[in-house]
C-alpha positions as CSV (number, residue, x, y, z in Angstrom):
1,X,-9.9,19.0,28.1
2,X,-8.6,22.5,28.8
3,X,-6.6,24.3,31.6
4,X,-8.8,26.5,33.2
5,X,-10.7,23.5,34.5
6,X,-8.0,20.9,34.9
7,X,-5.3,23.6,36.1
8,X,-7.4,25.9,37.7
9,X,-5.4,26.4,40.2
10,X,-1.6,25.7,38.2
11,X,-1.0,29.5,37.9
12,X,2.6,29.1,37.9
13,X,3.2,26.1,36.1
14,X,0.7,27.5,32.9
15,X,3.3,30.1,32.8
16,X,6.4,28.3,32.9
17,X,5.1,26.4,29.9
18,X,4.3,28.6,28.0
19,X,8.0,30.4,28.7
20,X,9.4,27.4,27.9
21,X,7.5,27.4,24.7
22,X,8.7,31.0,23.5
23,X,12.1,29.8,24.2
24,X,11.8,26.6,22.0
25,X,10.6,28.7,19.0
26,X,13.0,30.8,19.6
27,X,15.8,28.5,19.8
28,X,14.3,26.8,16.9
29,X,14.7,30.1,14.5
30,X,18.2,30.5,15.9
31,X,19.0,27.0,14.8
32,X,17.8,27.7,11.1
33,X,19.8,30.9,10.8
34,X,23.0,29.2,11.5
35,X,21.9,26.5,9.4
36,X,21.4,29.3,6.4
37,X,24.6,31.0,7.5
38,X,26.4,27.3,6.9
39,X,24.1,27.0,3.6
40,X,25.5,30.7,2.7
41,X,29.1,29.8,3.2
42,X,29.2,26.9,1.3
43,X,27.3,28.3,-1.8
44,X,30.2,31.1,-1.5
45,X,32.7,28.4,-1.4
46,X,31.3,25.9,-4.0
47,X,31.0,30.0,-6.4
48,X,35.0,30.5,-5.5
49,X,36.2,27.2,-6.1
50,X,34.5,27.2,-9.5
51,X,35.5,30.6,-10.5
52,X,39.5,29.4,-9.1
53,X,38.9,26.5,-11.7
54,X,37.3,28.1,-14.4
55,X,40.0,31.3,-15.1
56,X,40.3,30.4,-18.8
57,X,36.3,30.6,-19.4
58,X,37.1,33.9,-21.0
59,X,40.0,32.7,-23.2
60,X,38.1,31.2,-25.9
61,X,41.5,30.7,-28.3
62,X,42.9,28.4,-26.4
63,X,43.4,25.1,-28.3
64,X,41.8,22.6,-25.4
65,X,39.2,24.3,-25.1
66,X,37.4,22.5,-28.3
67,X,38.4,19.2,-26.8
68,X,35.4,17.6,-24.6
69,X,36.9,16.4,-21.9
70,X,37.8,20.4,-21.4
71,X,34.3,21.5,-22.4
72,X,33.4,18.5,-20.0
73,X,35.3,20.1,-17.0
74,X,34.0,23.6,-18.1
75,X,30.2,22.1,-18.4
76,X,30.7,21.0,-14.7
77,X,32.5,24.2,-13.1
78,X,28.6,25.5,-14.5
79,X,26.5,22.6,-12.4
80,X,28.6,23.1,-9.7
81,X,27.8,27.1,-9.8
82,X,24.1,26.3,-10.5
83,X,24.3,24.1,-7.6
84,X,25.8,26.8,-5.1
85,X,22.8,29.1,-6.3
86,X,20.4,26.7,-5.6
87,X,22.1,26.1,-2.3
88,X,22.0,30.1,-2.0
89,X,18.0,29.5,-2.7
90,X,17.6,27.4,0.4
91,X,19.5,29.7,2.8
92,X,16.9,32.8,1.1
93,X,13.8,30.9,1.1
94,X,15.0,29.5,5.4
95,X,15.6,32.7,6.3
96,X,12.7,34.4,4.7
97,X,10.0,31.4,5.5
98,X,11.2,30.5,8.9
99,X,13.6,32.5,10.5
100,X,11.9,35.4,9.2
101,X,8.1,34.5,9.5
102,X,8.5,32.9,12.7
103,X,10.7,35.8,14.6
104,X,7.2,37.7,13.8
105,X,5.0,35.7,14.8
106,X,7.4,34.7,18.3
107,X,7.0,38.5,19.0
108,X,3.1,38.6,18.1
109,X,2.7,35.9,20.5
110,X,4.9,36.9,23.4
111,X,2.8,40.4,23.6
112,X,-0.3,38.2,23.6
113,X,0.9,36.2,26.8
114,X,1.7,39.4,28.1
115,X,-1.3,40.5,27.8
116,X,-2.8,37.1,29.3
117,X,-0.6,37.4,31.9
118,X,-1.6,40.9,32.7
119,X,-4.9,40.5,32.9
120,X,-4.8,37.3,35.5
121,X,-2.2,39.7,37.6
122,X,-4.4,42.5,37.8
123,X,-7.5,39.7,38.3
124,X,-5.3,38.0,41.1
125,X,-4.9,41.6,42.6
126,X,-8.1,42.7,42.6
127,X,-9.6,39.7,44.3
128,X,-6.6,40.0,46.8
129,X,-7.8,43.8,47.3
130,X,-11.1,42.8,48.1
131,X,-9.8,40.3,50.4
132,X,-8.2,42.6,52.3
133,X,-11.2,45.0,53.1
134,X,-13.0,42.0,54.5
135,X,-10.2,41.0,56.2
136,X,-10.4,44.4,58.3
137,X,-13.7,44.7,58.1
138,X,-13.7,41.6,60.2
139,X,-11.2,42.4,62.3
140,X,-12.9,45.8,62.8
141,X,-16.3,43.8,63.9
142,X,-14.1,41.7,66.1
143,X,-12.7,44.7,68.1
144,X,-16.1,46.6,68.4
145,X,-17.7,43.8,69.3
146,X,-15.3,42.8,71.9
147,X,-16.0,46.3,73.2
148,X,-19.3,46.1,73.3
149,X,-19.5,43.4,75.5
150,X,-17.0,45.2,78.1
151,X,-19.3,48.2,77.8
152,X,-22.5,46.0,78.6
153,X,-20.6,44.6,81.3
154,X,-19.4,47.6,83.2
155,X,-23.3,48.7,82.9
156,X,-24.7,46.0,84.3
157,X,-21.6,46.2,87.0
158,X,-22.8,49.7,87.4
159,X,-26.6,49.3,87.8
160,X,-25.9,46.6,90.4
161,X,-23.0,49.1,92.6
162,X,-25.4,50.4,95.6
163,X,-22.9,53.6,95.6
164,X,-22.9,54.2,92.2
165,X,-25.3,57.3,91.2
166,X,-28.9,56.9,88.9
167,X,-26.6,59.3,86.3
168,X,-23.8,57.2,86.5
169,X,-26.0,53.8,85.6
170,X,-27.7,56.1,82.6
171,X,-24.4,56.6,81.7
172,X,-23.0,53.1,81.7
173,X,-25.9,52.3,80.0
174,X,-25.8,54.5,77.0
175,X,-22.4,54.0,76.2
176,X,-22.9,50.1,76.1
177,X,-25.7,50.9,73.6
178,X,-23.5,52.6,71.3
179,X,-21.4,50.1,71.9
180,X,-23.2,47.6,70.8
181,X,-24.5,50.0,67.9
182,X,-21.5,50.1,66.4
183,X,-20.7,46.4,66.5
184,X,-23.8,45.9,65.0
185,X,-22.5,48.3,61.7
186,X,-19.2,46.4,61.7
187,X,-20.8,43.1,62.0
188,X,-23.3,44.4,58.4
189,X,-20.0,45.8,57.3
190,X,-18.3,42.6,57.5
191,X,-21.3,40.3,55.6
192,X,-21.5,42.4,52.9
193,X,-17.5,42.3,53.0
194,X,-17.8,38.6,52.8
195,X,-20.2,38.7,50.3
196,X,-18.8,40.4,47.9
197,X,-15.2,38.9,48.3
198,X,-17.4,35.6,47.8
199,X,-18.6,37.0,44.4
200,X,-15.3,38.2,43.1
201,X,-13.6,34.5,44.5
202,X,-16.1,32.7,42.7
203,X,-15.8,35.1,39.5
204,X,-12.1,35.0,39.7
205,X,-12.0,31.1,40.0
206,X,-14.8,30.1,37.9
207,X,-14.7,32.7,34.7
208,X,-11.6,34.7,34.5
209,X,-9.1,32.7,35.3
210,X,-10.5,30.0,33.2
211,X,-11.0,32.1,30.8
212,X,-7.1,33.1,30.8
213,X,-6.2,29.6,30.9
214,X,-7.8,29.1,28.1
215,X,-6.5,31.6,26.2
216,X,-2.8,30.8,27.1
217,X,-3.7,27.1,26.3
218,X,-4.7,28.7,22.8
219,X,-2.0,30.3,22.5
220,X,0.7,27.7,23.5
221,X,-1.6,25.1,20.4
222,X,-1.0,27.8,18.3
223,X,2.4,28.1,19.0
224,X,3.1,24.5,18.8
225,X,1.1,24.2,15.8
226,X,3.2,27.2,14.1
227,X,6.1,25.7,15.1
228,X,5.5,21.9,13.3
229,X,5.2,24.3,10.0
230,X,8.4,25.3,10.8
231,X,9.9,22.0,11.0
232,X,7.8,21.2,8.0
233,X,9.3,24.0,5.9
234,X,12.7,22.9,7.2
235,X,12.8,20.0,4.8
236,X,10.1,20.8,2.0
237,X,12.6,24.2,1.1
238,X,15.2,21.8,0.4
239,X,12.8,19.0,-1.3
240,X,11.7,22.1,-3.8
241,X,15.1,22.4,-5.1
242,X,15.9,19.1,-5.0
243,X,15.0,18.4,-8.6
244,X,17.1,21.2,-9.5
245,X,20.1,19.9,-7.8
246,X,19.0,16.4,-9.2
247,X,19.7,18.1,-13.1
248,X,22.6,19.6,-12.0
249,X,24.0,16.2,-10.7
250,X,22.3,14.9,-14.0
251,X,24.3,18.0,-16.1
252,X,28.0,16.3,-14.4
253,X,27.1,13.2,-15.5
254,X,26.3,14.3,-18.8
255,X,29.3,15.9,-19.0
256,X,31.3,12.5,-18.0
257,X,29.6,11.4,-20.6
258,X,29.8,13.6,-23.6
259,X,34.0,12.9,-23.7
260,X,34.8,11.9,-26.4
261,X,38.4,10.9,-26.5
262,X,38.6,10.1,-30.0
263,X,37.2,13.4,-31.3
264,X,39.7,14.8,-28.9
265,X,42.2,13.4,-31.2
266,X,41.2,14.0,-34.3
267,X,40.8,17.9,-32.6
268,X,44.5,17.7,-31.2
269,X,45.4,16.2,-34.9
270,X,43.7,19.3,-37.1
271,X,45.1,21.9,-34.4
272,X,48.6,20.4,-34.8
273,X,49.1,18.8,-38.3
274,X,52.1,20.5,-39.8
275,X,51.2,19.7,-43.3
276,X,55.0,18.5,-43.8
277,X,55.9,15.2,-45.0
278,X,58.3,12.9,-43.2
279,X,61.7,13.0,-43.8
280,X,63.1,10.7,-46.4
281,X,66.4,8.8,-45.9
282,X,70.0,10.7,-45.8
283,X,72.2,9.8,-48.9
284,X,75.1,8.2,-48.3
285,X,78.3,10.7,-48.9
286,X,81.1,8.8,-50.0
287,X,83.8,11.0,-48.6
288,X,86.8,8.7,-49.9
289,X,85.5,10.0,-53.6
290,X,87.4,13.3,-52.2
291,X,90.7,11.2,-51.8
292,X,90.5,8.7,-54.6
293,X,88.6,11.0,-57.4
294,X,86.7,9.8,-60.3
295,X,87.3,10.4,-63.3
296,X,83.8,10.9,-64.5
297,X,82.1,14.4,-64.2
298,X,79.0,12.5,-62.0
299,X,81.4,11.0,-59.3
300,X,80.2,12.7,-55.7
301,X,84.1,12.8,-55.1
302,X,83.9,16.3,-53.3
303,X,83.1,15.8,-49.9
304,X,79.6,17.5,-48.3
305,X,79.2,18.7,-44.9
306,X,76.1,18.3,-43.0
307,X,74.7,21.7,-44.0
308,X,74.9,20.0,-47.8
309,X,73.4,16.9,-46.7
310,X,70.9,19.1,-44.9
311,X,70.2,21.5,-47.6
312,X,68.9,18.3,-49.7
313,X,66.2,18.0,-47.4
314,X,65.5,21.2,-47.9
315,X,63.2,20.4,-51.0
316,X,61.4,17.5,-48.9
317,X,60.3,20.5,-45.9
318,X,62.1,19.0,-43.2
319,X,60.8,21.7,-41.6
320,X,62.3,20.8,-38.0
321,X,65.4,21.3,-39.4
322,X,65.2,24.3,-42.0
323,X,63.5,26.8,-39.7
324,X,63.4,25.8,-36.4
325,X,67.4,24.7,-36.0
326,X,70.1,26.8,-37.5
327,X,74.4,25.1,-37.0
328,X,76.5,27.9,-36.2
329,X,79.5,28.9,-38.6
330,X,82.2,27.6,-35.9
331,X,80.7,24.1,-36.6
332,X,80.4,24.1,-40.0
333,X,83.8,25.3,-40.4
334,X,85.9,22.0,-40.9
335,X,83.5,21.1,-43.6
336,X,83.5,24.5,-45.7
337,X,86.2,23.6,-48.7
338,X,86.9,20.2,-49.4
339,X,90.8,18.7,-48.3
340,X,93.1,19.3,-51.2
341,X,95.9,17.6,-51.1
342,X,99.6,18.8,-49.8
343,X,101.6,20.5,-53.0
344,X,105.0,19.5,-51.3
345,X,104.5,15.4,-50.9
346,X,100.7,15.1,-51.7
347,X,99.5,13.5,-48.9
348,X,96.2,14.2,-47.3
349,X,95.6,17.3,-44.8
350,X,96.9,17.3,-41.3
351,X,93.0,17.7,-40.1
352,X,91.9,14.6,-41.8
353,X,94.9,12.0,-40.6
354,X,95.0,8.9,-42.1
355,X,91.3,8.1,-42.5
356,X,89.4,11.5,-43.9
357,X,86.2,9.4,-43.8
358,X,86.3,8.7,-40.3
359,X,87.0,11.7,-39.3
360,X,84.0,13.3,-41.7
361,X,81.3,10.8,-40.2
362,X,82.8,11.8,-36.2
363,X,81.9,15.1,-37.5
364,X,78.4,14.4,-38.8
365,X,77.4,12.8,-35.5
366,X,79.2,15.6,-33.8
367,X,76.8,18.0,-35.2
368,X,73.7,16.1,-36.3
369,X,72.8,13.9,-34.1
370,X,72.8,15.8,-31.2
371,X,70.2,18.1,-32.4
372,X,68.2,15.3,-34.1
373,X,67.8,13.5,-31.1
374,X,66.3,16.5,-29.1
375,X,62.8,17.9,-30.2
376,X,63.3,20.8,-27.0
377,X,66.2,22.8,-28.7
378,X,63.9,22.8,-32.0
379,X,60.8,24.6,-30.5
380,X,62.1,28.1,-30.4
381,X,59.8,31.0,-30.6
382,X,59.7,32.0,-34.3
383,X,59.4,35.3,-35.9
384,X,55.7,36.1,-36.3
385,X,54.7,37.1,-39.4
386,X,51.8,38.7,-40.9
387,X,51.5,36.0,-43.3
388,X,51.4,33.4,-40.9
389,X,54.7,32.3,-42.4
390,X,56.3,31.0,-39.4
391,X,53.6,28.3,-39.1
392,X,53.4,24.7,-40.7
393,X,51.8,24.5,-44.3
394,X,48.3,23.2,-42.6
395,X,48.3,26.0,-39.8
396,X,49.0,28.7,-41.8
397,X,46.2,27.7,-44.3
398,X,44.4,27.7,-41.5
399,X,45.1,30.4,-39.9
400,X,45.0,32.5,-43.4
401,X,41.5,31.4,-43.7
402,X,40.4,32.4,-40.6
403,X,41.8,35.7,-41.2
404,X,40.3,35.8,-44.6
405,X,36.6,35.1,-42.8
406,X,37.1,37.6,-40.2
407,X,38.3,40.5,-43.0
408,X,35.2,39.7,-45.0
409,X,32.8,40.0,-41.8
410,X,34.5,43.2,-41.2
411,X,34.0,44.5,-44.6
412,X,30.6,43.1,-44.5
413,X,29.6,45.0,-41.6
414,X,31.1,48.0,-42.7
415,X,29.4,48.1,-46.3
416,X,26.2,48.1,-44.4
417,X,27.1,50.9,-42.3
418,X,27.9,52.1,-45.8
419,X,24.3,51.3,-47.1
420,X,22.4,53.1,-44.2
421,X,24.5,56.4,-44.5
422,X,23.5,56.3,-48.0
423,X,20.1,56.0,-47.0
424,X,20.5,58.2,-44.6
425,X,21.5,60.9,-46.8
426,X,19.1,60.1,-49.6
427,X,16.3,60.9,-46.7
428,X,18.2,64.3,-45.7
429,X,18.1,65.4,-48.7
430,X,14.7,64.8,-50.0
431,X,13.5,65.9,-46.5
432,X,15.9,68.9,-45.7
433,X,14.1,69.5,-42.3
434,X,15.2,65.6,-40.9
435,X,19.1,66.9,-41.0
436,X,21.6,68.1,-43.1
437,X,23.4,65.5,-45.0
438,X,26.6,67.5,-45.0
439,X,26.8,66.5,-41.8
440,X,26.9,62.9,-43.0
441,X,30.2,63.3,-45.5
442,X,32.8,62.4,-42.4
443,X,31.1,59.4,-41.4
444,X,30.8,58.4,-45.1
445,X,34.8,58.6,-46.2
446,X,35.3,57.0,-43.1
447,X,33.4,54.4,-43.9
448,X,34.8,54.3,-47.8
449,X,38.3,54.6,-46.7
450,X,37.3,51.5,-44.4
451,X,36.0,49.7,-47.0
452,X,39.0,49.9,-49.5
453,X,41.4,49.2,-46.7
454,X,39.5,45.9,-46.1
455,X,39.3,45.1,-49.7
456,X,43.4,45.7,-50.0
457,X,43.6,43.2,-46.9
458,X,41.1,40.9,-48.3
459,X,43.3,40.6,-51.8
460,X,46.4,40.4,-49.7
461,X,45.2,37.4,-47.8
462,X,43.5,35.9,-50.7
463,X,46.5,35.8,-51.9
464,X,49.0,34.2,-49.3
465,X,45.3,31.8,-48.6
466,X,46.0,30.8,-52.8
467,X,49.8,30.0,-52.0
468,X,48.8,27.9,-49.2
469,X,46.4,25.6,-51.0
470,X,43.3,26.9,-49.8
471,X,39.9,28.2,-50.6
472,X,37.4,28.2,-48.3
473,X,33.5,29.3,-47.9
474,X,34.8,32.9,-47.6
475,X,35.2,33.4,-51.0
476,X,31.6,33.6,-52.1
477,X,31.9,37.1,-50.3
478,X,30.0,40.1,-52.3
479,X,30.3,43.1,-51.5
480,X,28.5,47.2,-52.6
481,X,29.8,50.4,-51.6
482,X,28.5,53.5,-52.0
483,X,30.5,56.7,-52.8
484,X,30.0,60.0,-51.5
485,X,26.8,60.9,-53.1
486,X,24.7,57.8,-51.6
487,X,25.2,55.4,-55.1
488,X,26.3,52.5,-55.7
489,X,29.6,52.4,-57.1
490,X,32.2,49.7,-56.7
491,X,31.5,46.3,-56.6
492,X,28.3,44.6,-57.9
493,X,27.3,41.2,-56.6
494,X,29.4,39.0,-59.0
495,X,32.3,41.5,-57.9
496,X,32.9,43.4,-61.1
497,X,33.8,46.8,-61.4
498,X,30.6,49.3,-62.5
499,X,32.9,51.6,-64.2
500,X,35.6,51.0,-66.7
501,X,38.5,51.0,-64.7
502,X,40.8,48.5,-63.7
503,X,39.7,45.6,-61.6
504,X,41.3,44.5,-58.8
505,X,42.9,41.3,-58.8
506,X,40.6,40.5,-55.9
507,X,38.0,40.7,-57.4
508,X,37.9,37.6,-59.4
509,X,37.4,35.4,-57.0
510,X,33.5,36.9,-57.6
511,X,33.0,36.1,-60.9
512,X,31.3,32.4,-60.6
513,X,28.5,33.8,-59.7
514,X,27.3,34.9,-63.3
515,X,29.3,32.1,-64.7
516,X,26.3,29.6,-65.6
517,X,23.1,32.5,-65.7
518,X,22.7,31.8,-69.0
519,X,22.5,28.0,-69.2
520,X,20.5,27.7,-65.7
521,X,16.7,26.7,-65.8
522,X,14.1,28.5,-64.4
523,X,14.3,28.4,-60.7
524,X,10.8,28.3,-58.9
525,X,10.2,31.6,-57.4
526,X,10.5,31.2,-53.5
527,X,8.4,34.3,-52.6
528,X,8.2,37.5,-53.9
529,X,9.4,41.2,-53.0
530,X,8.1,44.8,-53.6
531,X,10.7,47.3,-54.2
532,X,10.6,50.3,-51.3
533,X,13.4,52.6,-53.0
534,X,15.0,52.8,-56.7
535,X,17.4,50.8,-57.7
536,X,19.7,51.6,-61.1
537,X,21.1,48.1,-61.3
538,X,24.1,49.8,-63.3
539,X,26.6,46.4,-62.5
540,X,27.1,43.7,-64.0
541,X,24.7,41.1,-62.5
542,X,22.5,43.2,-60.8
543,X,19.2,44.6,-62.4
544,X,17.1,48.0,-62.0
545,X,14.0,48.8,-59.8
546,X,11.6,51.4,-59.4
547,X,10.0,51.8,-56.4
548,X,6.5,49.9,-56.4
549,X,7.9,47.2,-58.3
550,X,7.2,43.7,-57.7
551,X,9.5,41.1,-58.5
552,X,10.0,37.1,-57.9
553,X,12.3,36.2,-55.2
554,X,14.5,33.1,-56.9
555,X,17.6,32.7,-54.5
556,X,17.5,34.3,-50.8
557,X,19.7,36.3,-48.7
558,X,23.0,34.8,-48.0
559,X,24.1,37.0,-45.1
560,X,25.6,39.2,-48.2
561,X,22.9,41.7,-48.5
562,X,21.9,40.6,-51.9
563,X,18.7,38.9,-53.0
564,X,18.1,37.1,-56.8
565,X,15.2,38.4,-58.1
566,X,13.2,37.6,-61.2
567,X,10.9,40.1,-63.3
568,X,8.0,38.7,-65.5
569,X,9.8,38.8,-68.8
570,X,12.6,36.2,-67.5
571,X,15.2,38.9,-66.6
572,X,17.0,37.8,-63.4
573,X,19.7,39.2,-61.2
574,X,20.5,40.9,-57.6
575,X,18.7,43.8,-55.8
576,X,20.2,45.1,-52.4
577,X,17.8,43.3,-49.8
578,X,17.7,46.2,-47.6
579,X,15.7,48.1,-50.8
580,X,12.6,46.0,-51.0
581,X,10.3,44.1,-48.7
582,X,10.2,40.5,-49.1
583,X,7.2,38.0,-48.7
584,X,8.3,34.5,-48.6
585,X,5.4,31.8,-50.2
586,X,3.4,29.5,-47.5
């Protein structure tokens, strides 16, 4: 079924339609934009109220963050964001499948019912303009005919008058034949009027108005049809990301999860652990031994005051009390010199009264206890020290060895800088037209005035890290420098000096590594390497190269820039890795 033949003659109603089409698409798009407006705002406001929640992502030296259920929290402020950007994708992929695509197409097909419309107008008027010419053609065939018959009358009227003349009957005559003439032309005018209006009705309500119909039934399908995508699209954009959101709900849960609360403890426990050991019980001061002395040389007849009994703590690291707490002089004041008695009668001192150790135990509580009994007045801000010595034992080993790591990564990084100047100048100078290597002395002290500094640090805090009891991974550091001519000078991979001069302190910690060379087997060779540049091997530990050379790789690179090689007589010992190129076995 279509409209031209079953609303052939629905003009009006075929256009309100399709209006009211237009204006549903329309509304429709309208509706999904403030839908991806909505979407828009609360992506923005799930972004914001994770950023508000998450100001400490960049503060990675906090001490929570290492516990889980922080990392947890963190792990979910990051699904959340992932989830406003996947709610940011639906709003894009609304607005640029719907609203976007469909605001076309809405204009695309309003100019095409424009156009259908146009062309039934200027049908409509056309048959309406041929209407009207045979409209007056027959009103034009009317009046001459109507005058026609008056002239035939008043000619026979005339012919039958007795007084009228034989000119005046010719007369009559001729103009009733002219009359009729006339009629006759208005009458053909009018059939062929009639005709052709016929022709153009029957075209105009048969073909093009069908036809136009048609085409706004098309159109209005097409519309329709276009318009289900639309509400199609409207939940498969969401259904695409779902699985998305789905892992991000999955990540929270995760998250939940991955707390652990007991490895939050054991975290909280190595973050915090002083190192100290508890406080052992106060002796008892026998303050009547002041009054009643002892003969013997061991009595504890002379009476302590708390800063005594304190001070034997001392040895045990009550540390709560020795570094965090200090008693002011006005308090300690009664207890500075022990009572004597009075030279006149010899009775005790006035401050004492009758019962000195009563009064010395009021004291003790007077200052002691208070402060024992609150932790808040003992957490003062201490004095920081380089040394970390305002920290616990555990902490500042701690501490130290971090230090210690970061100082070796630091010298690490600048011995390699070290080793491509080197390099750098080695090419300069064999190949005068690459650049001067003058130019490369600045950068070079600087670099060897970086590297002793480091070195000084690193003995410093391998120092204060040997007072506190600890070792660490660090120390396997080795280290090269090179001086101011592009060799290798200083250190050699088991840390010994290559000249004869005297070593740093430092540098023992690198002497295990030649230790046990001698009474090691054979290690199976790993790979091998051929050497790119020459290598002296002038330090202890190390061995020479020539360039060409191809020698067995027998221990790796460690991160410290030396490789363990092996030549085919048995002779072992460490190249720089940056010298040769090295082909690991399959």
């Amino acid at each position: 079924m279509d409209w031209g033949t079953e609303l052939w003659d629905q003009y009006d109603i075929i256009e309100k339609h399709t209006q009211s089409g237009l204006e549903l698409m329309d509304k429709y798009v309208k509706f999904v934009r403030e839908r991806t407006e909505i979407e828009q705002n609360y992506a923005k406001q799930l972004r914001n109220l994770s950023k508000k929640y998450n100001q400490k992502r960049s503060n990675k030296d906090e001490p929570e963050c290492r516990l889980s259920s922080h990392q947890s929290f963190l792990n979910i402020l990051n699904e959340m964001n992932d989830y406003a950007g996947q709610r940011e994708l639906i709003a894009e992929n609304l607005m640029i499948n719907i609203c976007i695509d469909l605001n076309k197409y809405l204009q695309e097909i309003k100019q095409e019912r424009k156009t259908y419309l146009m062309e039934a107008k200027k049908a409509q008027q056309s048959l309406e303009s041929t209407y009207k010419q045979l409209d007056n053609s027959k009103k034009r065939f009317e009046r001459e005919w109507r005058e026609a018959e008056r002239a035939a009358q008043h000619a026979e009227k005339t012919d039958q008058d007795i007084n009228a003349t034989k000119a005046d009957v010719e007369k009559a005559k001729q103009q009733a034949h002219m009359k009729a003439h006339i009629a006759e032309e208005c009458k053909n005018d009018y059939a062929a009027q009639l005709q052709k209006y016929n022709k153009e009705q029957n075209q105009f309500y048969f073909n093009d108005m069908p036809l136009i119909f048609n085409k706004l039934q098309d159109l209005d399908e097409r519309r329709a049809r276009k318009l289900a995508q639309g509400y199609i699209l409207f939940s498969d954009t969401e259904k695409h990301v779902m699985p998305i959101i789905g892992k991000c709900l999955e990540g929270i849960t995760k998250a939940g999860s991955n707390v652990n609360e007991k490895n939050d403890s054991r975290i909280v426990i190595e973050q915090n652990k002083s190192g100290f050991e508890r406080p052992g019980d106060l002796e008892f001061e026998d303050y009547s031994q002041g009054i009643n002395r002892a003969s013997s040389d061991s009595s504890l007849g002379t009476p302590k005051g708390p800063i005594d009994i304190l001070g034997k703590n001392r040895s045990k690291n009550f540390w709560l009390f020795s570094r965090r707490s200090k008693f002011s002089s006005s308090t300690l004041t009664p207890f500075s010199t022990p009572p004597t008695p009075s030279p006149s009668n010899g009775s005790t001192s006035p401050k004492f009264g009758r019962d000195p150790l009563s009064y010395c135990l009021k004291e003790i509580n007077k200052t002691v206890k208070p402060r024992i009994s609150s932790f808040r007045t003992l957490r003062r801000s201490p004095t920081v020290t380089e040394d970390f010595g305002h920290l616990p034992p555990e902490q500042r080993r701690k501490r130290l060895q971090q230090k210690f790591e970061e100082i070796c990564k630091e010298l690490q990084k600048e011995v390699d800088q070290s080793e491509a100047l080197g390099k750098m100048k080695d090419v300069y100078e064999k190949n005068p037209q690459m650049g001067d290597p003058a130019s490369l002395a600045p950068q070079i002290n600087q670099t060897s005035q970086n590297i002793e500094r480091l070195r000084g640090e690193m003995s410093k805090y391998e120092t204060w890290l040997a007072e506190a009891g600890g070792r660490g991974d660090a120390l396997r550091y080795r280290a090269h420098s090179f001086n101011n001519n592009g060799a290798h000078d200083v250190y050699s991979p088991d840390g010994a000096h290559s000249d004869e001069s005297t070593p740093d302190p430092s540098q023992a910690i690198y002497a295990e590594f030649d230790d046990d060379f001698d009474d090691e087997e054979l290690a199976a060779p790993i790979g091998e390497c051929t050497a790119m540049y020459n290598f002296p091997g002038i330090s202890e530990g190390t061995i020479s190269m020539q360039e060409g050379d191809v020698l067995a790789v027998v221990e790796e690179d460690k991160g410290d820039g030396w490789t363990r090689v092996r030549r085919n007589n048995g002779d072992e010992g460490y190249i720089p890795t940056s010298y040769v190129s090295i082909t690991h076995k399959k």
